[in-house]
TORMAR-116060 format. One record per residue (C-alpha): x, y, z; chain. Coordinates in steps of 0.5 Angstrom, whole numbers, plus 2048, in hexadecimal, padded with zeros to 3 digits. Each point is the difference from the previous one (the first is absolute). Layout:
(rec (X, Y, Z), "A")
...
***
This chain:
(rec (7B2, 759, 6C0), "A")
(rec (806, 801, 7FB), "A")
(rec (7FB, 7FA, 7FB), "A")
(rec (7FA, 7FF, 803), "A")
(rec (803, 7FB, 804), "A")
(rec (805, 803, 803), "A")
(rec (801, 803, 806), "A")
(rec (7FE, 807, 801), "A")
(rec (806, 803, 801), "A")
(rec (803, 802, 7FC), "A")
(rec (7E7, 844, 803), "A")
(rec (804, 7FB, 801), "A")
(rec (808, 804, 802), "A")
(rec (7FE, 807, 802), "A")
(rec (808, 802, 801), "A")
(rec (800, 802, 808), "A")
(rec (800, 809, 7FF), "A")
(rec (807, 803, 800), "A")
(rec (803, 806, 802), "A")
(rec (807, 804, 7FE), "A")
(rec (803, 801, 806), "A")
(rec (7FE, 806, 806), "A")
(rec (804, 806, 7FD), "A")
(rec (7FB, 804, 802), "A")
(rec (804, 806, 804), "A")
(rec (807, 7FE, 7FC), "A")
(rec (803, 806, 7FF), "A")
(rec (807, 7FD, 7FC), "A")
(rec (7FF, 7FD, 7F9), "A")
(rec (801, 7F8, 801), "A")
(rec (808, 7FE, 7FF), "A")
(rec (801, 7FB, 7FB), "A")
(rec (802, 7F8, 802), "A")
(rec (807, 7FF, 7FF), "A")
(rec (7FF, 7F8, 7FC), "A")
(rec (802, 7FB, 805), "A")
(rec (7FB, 7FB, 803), "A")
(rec (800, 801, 807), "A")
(rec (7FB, 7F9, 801), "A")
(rec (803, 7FA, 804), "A")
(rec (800, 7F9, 7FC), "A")
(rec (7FC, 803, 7FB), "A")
(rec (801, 7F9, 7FC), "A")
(rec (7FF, 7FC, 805), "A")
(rec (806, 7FD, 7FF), "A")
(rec (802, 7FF, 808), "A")
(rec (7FB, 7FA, 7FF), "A")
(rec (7FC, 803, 805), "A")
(rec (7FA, 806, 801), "A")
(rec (804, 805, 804), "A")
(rec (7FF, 805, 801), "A")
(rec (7FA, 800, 7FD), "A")
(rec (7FA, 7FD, 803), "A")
(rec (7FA, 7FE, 7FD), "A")
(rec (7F9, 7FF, 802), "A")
(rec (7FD, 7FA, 803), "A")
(rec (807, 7FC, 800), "A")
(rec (7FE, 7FF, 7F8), "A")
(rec (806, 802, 7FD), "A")
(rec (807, 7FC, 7FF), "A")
(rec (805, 800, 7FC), "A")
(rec (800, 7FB, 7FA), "A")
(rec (805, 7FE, 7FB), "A")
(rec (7FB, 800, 7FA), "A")
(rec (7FE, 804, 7FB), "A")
(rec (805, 805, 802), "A")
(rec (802, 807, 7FB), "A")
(rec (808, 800, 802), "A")
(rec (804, 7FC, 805), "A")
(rec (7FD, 7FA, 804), "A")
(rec (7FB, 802, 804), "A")
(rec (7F9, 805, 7FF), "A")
(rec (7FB, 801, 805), "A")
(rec (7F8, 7FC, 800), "A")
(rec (7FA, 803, 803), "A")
(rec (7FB, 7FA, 802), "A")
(rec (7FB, 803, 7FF), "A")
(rec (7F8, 7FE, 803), "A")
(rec (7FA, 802, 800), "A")
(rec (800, 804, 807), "A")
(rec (808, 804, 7FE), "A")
(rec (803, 802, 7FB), "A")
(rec (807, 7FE, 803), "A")
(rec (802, 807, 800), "A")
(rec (809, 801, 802), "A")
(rec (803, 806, 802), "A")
(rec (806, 802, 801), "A")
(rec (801, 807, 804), "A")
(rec (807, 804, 7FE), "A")
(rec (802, 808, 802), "A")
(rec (7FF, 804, 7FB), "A")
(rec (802, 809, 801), "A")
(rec (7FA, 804, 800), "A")
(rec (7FD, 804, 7F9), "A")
(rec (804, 7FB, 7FB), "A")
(rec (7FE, 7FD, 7FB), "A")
(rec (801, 7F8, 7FF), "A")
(rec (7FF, 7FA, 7FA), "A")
(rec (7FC, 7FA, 802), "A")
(rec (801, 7FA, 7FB), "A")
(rec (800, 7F9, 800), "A")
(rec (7FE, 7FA, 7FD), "A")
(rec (7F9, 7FC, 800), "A")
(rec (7FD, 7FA, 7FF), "A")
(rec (7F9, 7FD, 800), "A")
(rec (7F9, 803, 800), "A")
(rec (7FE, 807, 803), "A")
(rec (807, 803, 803), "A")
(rec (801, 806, 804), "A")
(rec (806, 803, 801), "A")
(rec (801, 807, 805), "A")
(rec (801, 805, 805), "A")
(rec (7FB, 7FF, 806), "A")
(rec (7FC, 807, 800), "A")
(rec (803, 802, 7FA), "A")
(rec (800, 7FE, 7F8), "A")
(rec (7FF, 7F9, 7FE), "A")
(rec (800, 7FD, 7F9), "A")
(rec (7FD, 7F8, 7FD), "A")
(rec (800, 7FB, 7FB), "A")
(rec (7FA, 7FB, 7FF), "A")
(rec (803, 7FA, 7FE), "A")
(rec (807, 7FF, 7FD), "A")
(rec (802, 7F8, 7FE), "A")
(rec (807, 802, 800), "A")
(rec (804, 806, 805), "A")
(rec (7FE, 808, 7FE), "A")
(rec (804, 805, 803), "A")
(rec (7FB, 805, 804), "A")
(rec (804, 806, 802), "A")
(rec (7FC, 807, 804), "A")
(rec (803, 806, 802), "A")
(rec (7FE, 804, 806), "A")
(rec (802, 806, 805), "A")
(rec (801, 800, 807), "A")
(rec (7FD, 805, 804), "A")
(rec (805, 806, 804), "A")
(rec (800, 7FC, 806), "A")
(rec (800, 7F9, 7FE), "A")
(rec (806, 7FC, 802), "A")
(rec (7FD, 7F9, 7FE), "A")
(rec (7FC, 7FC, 7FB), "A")
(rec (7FD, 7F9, 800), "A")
(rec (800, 7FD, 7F9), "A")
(rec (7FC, 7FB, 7FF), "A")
(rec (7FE, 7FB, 7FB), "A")
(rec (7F9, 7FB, 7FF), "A")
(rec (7FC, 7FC, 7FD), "A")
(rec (7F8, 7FF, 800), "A")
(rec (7FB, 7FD, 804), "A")
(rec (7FF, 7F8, 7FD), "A")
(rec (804, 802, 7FA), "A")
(rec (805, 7FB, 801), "A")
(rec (808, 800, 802), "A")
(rec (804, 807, 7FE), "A")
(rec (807, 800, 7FE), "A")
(rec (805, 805, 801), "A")
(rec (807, 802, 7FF), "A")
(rec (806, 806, 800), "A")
(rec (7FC, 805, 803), "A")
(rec (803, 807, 800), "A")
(rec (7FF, 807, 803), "A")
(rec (804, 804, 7FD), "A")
(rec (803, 806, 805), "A")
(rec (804, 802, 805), "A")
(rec (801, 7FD, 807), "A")
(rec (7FC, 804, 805), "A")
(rec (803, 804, 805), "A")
(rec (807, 7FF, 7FC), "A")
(rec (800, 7FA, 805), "A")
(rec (801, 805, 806), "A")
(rec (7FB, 7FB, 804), "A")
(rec (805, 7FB, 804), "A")
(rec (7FA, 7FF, 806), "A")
(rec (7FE, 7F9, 801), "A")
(rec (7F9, 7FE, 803), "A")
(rec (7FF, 7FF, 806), "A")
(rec (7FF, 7F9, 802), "A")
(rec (7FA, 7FC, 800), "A")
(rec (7FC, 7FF, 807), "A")
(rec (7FD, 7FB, 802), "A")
(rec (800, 7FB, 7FB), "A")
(rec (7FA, 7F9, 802), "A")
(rec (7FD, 7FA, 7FC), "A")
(rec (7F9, 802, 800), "A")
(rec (7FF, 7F9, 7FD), "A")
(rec (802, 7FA, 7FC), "A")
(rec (7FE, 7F9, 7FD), "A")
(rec (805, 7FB, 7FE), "A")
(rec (802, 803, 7FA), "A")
(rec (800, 808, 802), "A")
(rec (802, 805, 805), "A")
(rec (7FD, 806, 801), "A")
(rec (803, 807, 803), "A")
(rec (7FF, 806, 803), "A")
(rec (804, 806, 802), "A")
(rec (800, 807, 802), "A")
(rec (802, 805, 7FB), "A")
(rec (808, 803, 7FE), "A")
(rec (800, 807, 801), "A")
(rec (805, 804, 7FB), "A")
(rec (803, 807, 7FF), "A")
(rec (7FC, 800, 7F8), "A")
(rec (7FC, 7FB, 800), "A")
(rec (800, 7F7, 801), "A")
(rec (7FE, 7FD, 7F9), "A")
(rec (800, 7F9, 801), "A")
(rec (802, 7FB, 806), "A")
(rec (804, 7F9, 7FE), "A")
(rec (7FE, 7FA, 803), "A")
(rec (805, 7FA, 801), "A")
(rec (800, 7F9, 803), "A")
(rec (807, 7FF, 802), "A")
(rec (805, 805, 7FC), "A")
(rec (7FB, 7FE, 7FA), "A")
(rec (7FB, 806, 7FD), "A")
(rec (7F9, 7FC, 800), "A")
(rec (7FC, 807, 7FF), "A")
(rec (7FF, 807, 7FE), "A")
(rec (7FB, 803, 802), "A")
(rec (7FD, 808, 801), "A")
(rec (7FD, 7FF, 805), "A")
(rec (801, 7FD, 808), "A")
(rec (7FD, 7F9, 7FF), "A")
(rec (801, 7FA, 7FC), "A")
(rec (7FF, 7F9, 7FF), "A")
(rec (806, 7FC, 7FE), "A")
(rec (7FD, 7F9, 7FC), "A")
(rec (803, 7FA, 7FE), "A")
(rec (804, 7FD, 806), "A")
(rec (800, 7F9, 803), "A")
(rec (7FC, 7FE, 804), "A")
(rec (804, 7FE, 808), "A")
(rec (805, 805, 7FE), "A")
(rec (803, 806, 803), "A")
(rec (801, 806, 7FE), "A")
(rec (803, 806, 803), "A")
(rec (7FE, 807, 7FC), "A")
(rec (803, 807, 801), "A")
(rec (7FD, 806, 7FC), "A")
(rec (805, 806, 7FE), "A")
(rec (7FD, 808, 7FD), "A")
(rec (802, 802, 7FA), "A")
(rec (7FF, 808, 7FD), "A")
(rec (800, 803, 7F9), "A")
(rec (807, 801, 800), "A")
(rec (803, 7F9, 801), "A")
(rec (800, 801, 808), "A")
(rec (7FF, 7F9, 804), "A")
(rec (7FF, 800, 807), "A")
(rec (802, 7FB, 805), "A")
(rec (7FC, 7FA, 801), "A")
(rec (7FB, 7FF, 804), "A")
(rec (800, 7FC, 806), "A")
(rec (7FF, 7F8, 7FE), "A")
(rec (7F9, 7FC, 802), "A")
(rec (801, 7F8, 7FF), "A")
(rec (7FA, 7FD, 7FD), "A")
(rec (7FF, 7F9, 7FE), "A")
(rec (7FB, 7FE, 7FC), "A")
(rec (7FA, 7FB, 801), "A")
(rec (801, 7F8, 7FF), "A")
(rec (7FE, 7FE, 7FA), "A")
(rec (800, 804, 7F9), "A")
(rec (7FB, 804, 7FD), "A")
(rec (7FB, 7FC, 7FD), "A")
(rec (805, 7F9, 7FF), "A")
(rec (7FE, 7FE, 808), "A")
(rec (7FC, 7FC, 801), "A")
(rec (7FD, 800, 7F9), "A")
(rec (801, 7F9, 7FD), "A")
(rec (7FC, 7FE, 7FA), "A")
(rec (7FF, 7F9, 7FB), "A")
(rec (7FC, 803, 7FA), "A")
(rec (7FF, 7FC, 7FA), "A")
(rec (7FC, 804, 7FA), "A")
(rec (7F9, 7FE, 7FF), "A")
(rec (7FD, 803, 7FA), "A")
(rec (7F8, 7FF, 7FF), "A")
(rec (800, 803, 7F9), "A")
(rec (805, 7FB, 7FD), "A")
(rec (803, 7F8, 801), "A")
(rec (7FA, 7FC, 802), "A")
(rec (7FF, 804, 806), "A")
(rec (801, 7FB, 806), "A")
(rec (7FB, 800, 806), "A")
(rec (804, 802, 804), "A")
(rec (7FE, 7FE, 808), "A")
(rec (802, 7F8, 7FB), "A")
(rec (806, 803, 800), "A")
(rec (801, 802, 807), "A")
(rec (7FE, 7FB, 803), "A")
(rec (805, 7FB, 7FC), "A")
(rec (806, 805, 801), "A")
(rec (7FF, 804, 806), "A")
(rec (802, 806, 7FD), "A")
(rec (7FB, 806, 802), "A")
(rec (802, 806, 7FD), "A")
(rec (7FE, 801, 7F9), "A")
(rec (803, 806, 7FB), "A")
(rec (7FA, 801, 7FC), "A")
(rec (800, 803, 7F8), "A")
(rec (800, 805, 7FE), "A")
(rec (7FD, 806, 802), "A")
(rec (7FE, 805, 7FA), "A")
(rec (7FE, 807, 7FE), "A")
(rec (7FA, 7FF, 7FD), "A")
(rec (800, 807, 7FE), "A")
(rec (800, 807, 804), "A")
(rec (805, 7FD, 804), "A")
(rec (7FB, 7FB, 803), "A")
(rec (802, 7FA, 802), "A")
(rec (7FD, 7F9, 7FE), "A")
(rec (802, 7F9, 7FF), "A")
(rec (804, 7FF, 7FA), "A")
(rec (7FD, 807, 7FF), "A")
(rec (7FA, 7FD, 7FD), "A")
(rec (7FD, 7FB, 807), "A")
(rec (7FD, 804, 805), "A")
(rec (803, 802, 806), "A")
(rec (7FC, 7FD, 804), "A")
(rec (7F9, 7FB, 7FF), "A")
(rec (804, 7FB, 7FC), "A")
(rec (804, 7FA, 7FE), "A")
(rec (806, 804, 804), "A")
(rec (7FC, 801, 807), "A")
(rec (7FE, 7F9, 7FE), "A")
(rec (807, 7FD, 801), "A")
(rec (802, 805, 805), "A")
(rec (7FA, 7FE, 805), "A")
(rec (802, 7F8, 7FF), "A")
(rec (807, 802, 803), "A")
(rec (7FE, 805, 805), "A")
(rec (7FC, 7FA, 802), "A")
(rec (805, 7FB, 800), "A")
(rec (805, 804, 805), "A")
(rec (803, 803, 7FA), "A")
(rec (800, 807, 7FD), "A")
(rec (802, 804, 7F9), "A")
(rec (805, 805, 7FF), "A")
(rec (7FE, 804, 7F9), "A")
(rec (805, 800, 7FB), "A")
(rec (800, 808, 7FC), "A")
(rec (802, 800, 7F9), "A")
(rec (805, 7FC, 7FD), "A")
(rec (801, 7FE, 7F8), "A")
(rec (7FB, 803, 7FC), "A")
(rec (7F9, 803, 801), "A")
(rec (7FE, 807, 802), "A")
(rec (803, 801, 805), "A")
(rec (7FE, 805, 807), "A")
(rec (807, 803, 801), "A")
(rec (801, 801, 7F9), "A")
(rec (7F9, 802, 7FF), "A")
(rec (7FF, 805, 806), "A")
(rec (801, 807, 800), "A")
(rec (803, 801, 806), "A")
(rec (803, 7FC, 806), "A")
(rec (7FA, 803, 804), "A")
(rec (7FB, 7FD, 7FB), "A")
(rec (803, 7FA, 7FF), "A")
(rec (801, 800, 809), "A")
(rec (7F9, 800, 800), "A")
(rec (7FF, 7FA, 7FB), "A")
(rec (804, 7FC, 804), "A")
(rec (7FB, 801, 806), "A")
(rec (7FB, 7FE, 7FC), "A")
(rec (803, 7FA, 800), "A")
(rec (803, 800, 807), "A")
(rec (7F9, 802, 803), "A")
(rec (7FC, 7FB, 7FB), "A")
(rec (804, 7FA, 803), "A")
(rec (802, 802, 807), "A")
(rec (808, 7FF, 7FE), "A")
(rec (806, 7FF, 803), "A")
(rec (804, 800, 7FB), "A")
(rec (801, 803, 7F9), "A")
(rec (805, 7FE, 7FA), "A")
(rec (802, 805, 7FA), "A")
(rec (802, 7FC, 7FA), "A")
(rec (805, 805, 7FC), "A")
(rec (801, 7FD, 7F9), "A")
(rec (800, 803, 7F9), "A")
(rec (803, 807, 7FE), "A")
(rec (7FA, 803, 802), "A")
(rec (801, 7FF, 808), "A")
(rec (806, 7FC, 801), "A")
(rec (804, 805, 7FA), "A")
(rec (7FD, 806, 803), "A")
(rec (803, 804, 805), "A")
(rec (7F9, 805, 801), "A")
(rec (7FC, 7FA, 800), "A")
(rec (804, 7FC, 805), "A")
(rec (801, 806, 804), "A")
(rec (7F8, 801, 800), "A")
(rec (800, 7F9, 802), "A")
(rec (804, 800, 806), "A")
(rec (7FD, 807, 802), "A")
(rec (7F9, 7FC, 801), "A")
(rec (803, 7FB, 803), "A")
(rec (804, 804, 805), "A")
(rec (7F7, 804, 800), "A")
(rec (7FC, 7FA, 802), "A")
(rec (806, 7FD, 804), "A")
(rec (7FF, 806, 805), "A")
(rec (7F8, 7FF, 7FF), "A")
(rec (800, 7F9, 802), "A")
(rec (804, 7FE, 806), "A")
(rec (804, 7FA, 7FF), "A")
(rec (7FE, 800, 7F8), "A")
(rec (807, 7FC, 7FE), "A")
(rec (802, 802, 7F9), "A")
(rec (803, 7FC, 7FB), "A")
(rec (803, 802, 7F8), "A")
(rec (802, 7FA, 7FC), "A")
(rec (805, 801, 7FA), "A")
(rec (804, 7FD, 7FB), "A")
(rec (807, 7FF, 801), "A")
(rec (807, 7FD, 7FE), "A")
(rec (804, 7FB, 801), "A")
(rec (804, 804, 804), "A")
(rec (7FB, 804, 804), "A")
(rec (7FB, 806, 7FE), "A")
(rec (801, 803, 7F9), "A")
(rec (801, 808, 7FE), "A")
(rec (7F8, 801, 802), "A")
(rec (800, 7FB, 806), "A")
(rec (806, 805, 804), "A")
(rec (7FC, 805, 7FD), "A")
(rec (7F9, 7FE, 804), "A")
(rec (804, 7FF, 806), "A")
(rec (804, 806, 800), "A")
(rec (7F9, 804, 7FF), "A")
(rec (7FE, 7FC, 806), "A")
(rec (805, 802, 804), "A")
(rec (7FF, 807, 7FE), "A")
(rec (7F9, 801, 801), "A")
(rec (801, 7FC, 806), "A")
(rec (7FA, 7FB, 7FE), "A")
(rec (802, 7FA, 805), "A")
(rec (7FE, 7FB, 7FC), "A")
(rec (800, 7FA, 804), "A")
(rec (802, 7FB, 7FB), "A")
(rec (804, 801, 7F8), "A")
(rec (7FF, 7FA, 7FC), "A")
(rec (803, 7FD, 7FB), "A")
(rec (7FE, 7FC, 7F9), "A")
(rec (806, 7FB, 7FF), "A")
(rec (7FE, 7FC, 7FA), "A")
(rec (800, 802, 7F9), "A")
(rec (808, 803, 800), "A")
(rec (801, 7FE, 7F9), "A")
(rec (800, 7F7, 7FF), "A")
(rec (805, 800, 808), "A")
(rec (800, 7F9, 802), "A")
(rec (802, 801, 807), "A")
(rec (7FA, 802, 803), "A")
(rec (802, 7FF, 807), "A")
(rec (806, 803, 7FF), "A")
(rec (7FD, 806, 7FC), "A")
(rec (7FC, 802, 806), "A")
(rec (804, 7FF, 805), "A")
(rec (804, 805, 7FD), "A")
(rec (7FA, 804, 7FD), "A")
(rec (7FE, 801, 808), "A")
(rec (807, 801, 802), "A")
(rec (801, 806, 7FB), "A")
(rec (7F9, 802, 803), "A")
(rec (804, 801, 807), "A")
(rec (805, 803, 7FE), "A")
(rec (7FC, 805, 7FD), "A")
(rec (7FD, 801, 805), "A")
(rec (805, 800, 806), "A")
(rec (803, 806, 7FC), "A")
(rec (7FA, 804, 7FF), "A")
(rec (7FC, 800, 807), "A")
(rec (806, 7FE, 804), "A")
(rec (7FE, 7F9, 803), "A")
(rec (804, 7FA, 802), "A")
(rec (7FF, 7FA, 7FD), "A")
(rec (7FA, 7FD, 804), "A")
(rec (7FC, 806, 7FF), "A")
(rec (802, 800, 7F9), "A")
(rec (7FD, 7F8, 7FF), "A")
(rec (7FA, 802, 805), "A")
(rec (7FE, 805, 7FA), "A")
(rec (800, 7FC, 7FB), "A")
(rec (7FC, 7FA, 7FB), "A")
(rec (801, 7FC, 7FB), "A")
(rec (7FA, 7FE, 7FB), "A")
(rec (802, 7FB, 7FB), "A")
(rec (7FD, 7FC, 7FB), "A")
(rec (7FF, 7F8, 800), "A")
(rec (801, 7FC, 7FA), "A")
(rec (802, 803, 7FA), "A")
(rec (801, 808, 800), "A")
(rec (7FE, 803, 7FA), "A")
(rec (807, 7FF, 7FD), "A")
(rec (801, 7F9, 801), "A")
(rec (803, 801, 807), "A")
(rec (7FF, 7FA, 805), "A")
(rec (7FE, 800, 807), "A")
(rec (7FF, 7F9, 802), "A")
(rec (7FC, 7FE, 808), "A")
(rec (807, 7FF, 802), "A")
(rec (803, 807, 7FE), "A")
(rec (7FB, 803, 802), "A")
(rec (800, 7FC, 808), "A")
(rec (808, 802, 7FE), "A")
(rec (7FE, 807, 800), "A")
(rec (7FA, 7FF, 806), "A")
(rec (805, 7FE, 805), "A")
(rec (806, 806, 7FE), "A")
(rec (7FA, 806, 800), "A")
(rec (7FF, 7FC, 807), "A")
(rec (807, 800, 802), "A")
(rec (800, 807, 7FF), "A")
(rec (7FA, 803, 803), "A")
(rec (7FE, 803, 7FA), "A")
(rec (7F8, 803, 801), "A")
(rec (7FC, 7FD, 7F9), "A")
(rec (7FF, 7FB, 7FC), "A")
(rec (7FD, 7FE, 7FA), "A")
(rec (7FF, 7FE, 7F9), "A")
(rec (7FB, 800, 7F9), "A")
(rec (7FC, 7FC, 801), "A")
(rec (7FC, 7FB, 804), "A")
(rec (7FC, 801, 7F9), "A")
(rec (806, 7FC, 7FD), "A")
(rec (802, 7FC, 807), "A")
(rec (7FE, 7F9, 7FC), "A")
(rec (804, 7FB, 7FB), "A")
(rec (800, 800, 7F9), "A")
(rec (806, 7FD, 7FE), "A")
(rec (802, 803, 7F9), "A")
(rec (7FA, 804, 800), "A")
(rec (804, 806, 7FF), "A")
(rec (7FF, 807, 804), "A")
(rec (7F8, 800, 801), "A")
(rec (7FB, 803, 803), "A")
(rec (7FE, 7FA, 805), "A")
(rec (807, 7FC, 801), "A")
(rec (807, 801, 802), "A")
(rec (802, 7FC, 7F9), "A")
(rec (805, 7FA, 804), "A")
(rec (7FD, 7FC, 803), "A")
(rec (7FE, 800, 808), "A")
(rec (7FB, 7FF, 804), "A")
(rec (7FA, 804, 802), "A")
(rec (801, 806, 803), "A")
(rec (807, 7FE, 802), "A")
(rec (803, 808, 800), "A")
(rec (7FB, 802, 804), "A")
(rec (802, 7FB, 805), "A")
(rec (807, 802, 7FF), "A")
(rec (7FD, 807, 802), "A")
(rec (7FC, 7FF, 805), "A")
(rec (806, 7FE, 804), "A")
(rec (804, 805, 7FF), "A")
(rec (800, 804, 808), "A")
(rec (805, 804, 7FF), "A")
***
């Protein structure tokens, strides 16, 4: 909550040991590297990653914050990868060659498989970190590399050099072989996962490049991947093409047609009317009173806190289990209904932002998980502690991606603000680290209230969701219906925190559009102000215009998508 009534919205590093590379045995001195930078798109201004490929499909190119130009690379690194990228060049034997490169962010490394690597702890802008090393008497190629470290949070990179001449004086024009026998090894309604025999080459393959159609999806380093964020019933047709140090491709491989599963991600199926309820606040009312006026089932329950040493609990002060919480929740689980609890929010201490690491904040979320036997979890990403974090929010969507995979149908939820337009500079943010973490996060939600004194608020949503989709679409690649199927909308009845008035008849407005439009979750704070008070202003335990009891969570509750 902004106010008391608002909304809840919005030993450590042992540097890996290196060694100069083996001269042992080099008779010739070392040459020395003429200046010239023999990496390929070392700016990343292609606006793609090739040819570098980056551990865990967590590199992307990204427009901001660079050093020069318009593009810089970030590594989305999580508890389980430090989002290594690497690019393999050919290099001529016994000459000595310079690494430099700016980095951002918290703990970077950069270097030289088997070979010198230098680091810095955690610039607030761009440094230049720049190493030398020495190829040995038969060495014809090297992998540069650059990294950051486990659960430290996203890394920024940008023009990266090596300094040198060209191996072999370009005398290598032998492309790979072709790949083999290139299958689907499995699929989703929103990924495809490839295999294939390896390429041979005269030198040595360095990367394989994956495409759907004539577009490059992947580079990898090995003989399988997995290509995310397709739309569900789709076909797709995939080739694979080898590449060595020297620049040389080969042919594609033969194309294997998927199609992916019906449905997509975790939007199939998956329809909820969630109304807030916050037993800490507002004249809590009973709940199964509610339910059996409305018909509406789910509940989003508030807020779940850290009450310290990353342990959750109600409000961060009311016991996880034994309380008025469970109280509640008992009386809906026994009415037919059930609760989704909501993590986070405005204020408070919270566990994505209080938890160490995503591992330990995965484990939180368990606890809770376990104590309730759920089906559903909502993170509630606001404040410039979460929502304008990026390690935070990397942590967040890493231990839901952890608890997703533990829990088997666990639906995962993050709400956040917006503006009229759509999902802000954090909010595009949160999805692309999303999409880079490969976190399937079934639903993202949207806030569409407090944009500033907006009048319109059917109209502002409406075009908040829209924005949504959008982004969306262009991030993951889905069509409008898997676009819509992932989204949710979470208002606020009555008076907002900025004066702003959604009226039972707007709200049914924008009931009946999320309807139309098939979207997956629809909510609002909060049942606690779901009664009238014409005039009262905004408060705690009514809507402050006048309306009948619980007149939203009617509203809500017809809400099918």
């Amino acid at each position: 909550m902004r106010t008391l009534l608002q909304r809840s919205r919005r030993a450590f590093f042992a540097l890996v040991g290196s060694a100069a590379l083996a001269l042992a045995g080099a008779v010739a001195l070392p040459g020395t590297a003429q200046a010239a930078n023999i990496l390929s798109n070392p700016g990343f201004e292609s606006g793609g990653l090739s040819p570098w490929s980056c551990t865990g499909n967590l590199g992307s190119v990204v427009s901001s914050p660079v050093q020069a130009g318009s593009k810089a690379l970030a590594g989305a690194v999580s508890s389980s990868d430090n989002a290594q990228c690497s690019q393999t060049v050919a290099v001529q034997p016994n000459t000595t060659y310079s690494l430099s490169g700016w980095v951002r962010g918290s703990y970077v490394y950069l270097g030289v498989n088997g070979g010198a690597s230098t680091w810095t702890s955690s610039p607030s802008a761009y440094s230049r970190l720049s190493v030398s090393f020495t190829t040995g008497a038969s060495q014809t190629s090297a992998t540069i590399y650059v990294h950051g470290w486990y659960a430290q949070g996203t890394y920024y990179a940008d023009d990266i050099s090596l300094d040198g001449p060209g191996g072999g004086g370009g005398s290598d024009t032998q492309a790979p072989t072709a790949p083999t026998g290139l299958t689907s090894t499995g699929k989703t309604s929103s990924s495809v996962s490839l295999s294939w025999s390896a390429s041979s080459d005269n030198v040595g393959v360095t990367g394989y490049d994956v495409y759907s159609g004539s577009n490059q999806v992947l580079t990898v380093s090995g003989t399988s991947a997995t290509v995310s964020g397709l739309s569900a019933g789709t076909s797709y047709t995939f080739t694979v093409k080898a590449r060595d140090a020297a620049g040389n491709v080969s042919a594609a491989s033969n194309a294997v047609a998927v199609t992916t599963n019906a449905g997509s991600g975790g939007g199939s199926g998956f329809k909820q009317a969630a109304p807030y309820l916050f037993e800490g606040w507002g004249d809590p009312p009973s709940p199964s009173t509610v339910m059996s006026a409305t018909g509406v089932k789910w509940f989003t329950m508030a807020f779940m806190l850290d009450s310290g040493g990353c342990n959750p609990a109600w409000d961060g002060n009311r016991p996880l289990t034994g309380g008025v919480d469970q109280t509640a929740i008992n009386q809906i689980r026994s009415a037919g209904g059930d609760i989704v609890p909501s993590f986070g929010g405005w204020q408070g201490s919270k566990l994505g932002a209080n938890c160490s690491s995503a591992s330990a904040l995965a484990g939180a979320l368990q606890r809770v998980i376990d104590a309730y036997s759920l089906k559903a979890i909502d993170m509630d990403i606001e404040n410039t502690d979460e929502f304008e974090n990026e390690a935070v929010q990397a942590r967040i969507l890493t231990a839901l991606k952890t608890v997703k995979a533990n829990n088997p149908g666990l639906k995962t939820i993050v709400t956040f603000g917006t503006s009229t337009t759509g999902p802000s500079y954090y909010g595009n943010r949160l999805i692309e680290q999303a999409k880079s973490l490969n976190a399937d996060i079934d639903v993202f939600t949207i806030m569409p209230f407090d944009f500033g004194g907006g009048s319109d608020m059917y109209g502002n949503t409406v075009n908040a969701a829209e924005g949504l989709k959008a982004k969306l679409k262009s991030t993951f690649g889905w069509d409008d219906a898997t676009a819509y199927s992932h989204i949710g909308i979470s208002g606020m009845n009555g008076l907002s925190d900025q004066q702003e008035n959604t009226t039972p008849a707007i709200w049914t407005q924008i009931r009946d559009w999320a309807n139309g439009h098939h979207i997956a979750r629809l909510a609002f704070w909060a049942v606690n102000r779901d009664r009238p008070c014409p005039g009262g202003g905004v408060v705690s335990n009514c809507s402050g215009i006048s309306q009948s009891n619980w007149q939203f969570t009617s509203i809500t509750a017809g809400f099918t998508g």
